[in-house]
Residue, then its C-alpha position, 0 to 999 in steps of 0.5 A: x349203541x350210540x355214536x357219542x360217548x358224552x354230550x352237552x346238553x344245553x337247555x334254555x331256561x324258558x324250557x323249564x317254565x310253564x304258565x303256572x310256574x317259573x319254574x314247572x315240577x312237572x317240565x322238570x320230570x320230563x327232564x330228568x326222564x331225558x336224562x335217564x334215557x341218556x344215561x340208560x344208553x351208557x352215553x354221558x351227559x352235561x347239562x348247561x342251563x339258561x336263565x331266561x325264565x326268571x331274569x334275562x338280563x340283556x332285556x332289562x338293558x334295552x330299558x337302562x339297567x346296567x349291562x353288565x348288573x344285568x348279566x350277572x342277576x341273569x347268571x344267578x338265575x341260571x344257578x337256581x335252574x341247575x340247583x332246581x334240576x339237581x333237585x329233581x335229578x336226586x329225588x329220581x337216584x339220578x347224581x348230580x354235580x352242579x358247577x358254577x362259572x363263578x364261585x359260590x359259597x356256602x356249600x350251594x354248589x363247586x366252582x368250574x374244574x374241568x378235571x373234576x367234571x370228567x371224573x363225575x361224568x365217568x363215574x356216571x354222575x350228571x354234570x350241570x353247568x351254571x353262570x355261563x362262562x362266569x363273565x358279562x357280555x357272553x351267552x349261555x350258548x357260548x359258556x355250552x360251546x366252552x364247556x363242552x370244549x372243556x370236558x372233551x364232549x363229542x357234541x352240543x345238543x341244543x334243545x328248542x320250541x321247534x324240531x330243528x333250524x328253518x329258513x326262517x321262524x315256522x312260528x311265524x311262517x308257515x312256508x319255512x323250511x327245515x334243514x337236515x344239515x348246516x355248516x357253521x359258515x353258513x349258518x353264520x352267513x345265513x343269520x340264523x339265529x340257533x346260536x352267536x356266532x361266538x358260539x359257532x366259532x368255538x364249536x367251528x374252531x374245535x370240530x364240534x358239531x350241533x344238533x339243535x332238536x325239540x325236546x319237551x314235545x317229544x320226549x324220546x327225541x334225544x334218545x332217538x338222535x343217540x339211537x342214530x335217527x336223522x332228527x332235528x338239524x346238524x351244524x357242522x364244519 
């Protein structure tokens, strides 16, 4: 039986992409299978999604787009990937309930209730979070720590390219190493970039840990972490 009752599960955009699709049918049954596993072990589960694979915004601001236009094309961006994974949740009798960090009209999806999301998830819905924290300036890693905060999670699992947090990028070299576990003082001190540091803030201020994991790779990770395998990397106070 696994440790945790509920988690956030935040899943960067690019994830969902391939070299075909912005937005991959086959990336996202592999998604909705995690789901399953989760929800197979009585563990609920929240989703909070990027948008990087459609428009990312603080690039575009690099090269003179406005920041805060920018910002918000990305949130919307972040709408179409949770409307995507609701899609693929439903079509596998997997329910869903998206919710946007900024209201949407038109039946698309429900504006933020904290309340109303812990009905879902204990009901046993699945609770995908979009538009970030429904403000400029701020990253979806932030809007997971927040909502997160917000539906009582017991943690963060942050899915990435690799199987944990490294002394520096492994893509780029090859003598990296691997941490098992972090605090968030030092993760911040080390400038390691898994998250912002407003993010390790609010998961410091509220004692909730990070497993940051590879998760397409390999798709029983998640189910194996819950099981209680010492995989990918735990950041903690």
């Amino acid at each position: 039986m696994s440790k945790y009752k509920r988690i956030l599960l935040k899943l960067s955009g690019e994830a969902l992409a391939s070299s075909e699709n912005t937005i991959d049918p086959v990336t996202l049954n592999k998604v909705v299978n995690i789901i399953k596993s989760v929800l197979n072990q009585n563990v609920e589960i929240a989703i909070v999604v990027g948008g990087g694979n459609i428009f990312r915004g603080a690039a575009l601001a690099q090269v003179g787009m406005n920041r805060i236009t920018g910002d918000h094309m990305g949130m919307l961006a972040t709408v179409m990937n949770a409307l995507a994974i609701a899609d693929a949740c439903q079509k596998n009798e997997v329910d869903t309930l998206v919710m946007s960090g900024f209201p949407i009209g038109g039946g698309v999806c429900d504006s933020i209730n904290h309340v109303r999301a812990k009905q879902a998830l204990n009901k046993g819905k699945v609770v995908i979070f979009c538009a970030g924290t429904g403000s400029p300036c701020f990253t979806t890693d932030t809007g997971a720590a927040l909502r997160a905060i917000e539906i009582d999670a017991d943690a963060v699992f942050k899915a990435t390219k690799v199987d944990g947090v490294y002394t520096s990028d492994p893509v780029k070299n090859p003598d990296a190493k691997r941490y098992d576990s972090l605090s968030f003082d030092e993760a911040i001190e080390r400038n390691l970039k898994i998250m912002d540091v407003s993010a390790f803030a609010l998961c410091r201020e509220h004692d909730l840990e990070i497993c940051v994991f590879s998760m397409l790779k390999n798709t029983n990770t998640l189910s194996d972490i819950l099981k209680g395998k010492p995989l990918g990397t735990i950041v903690r106070k």
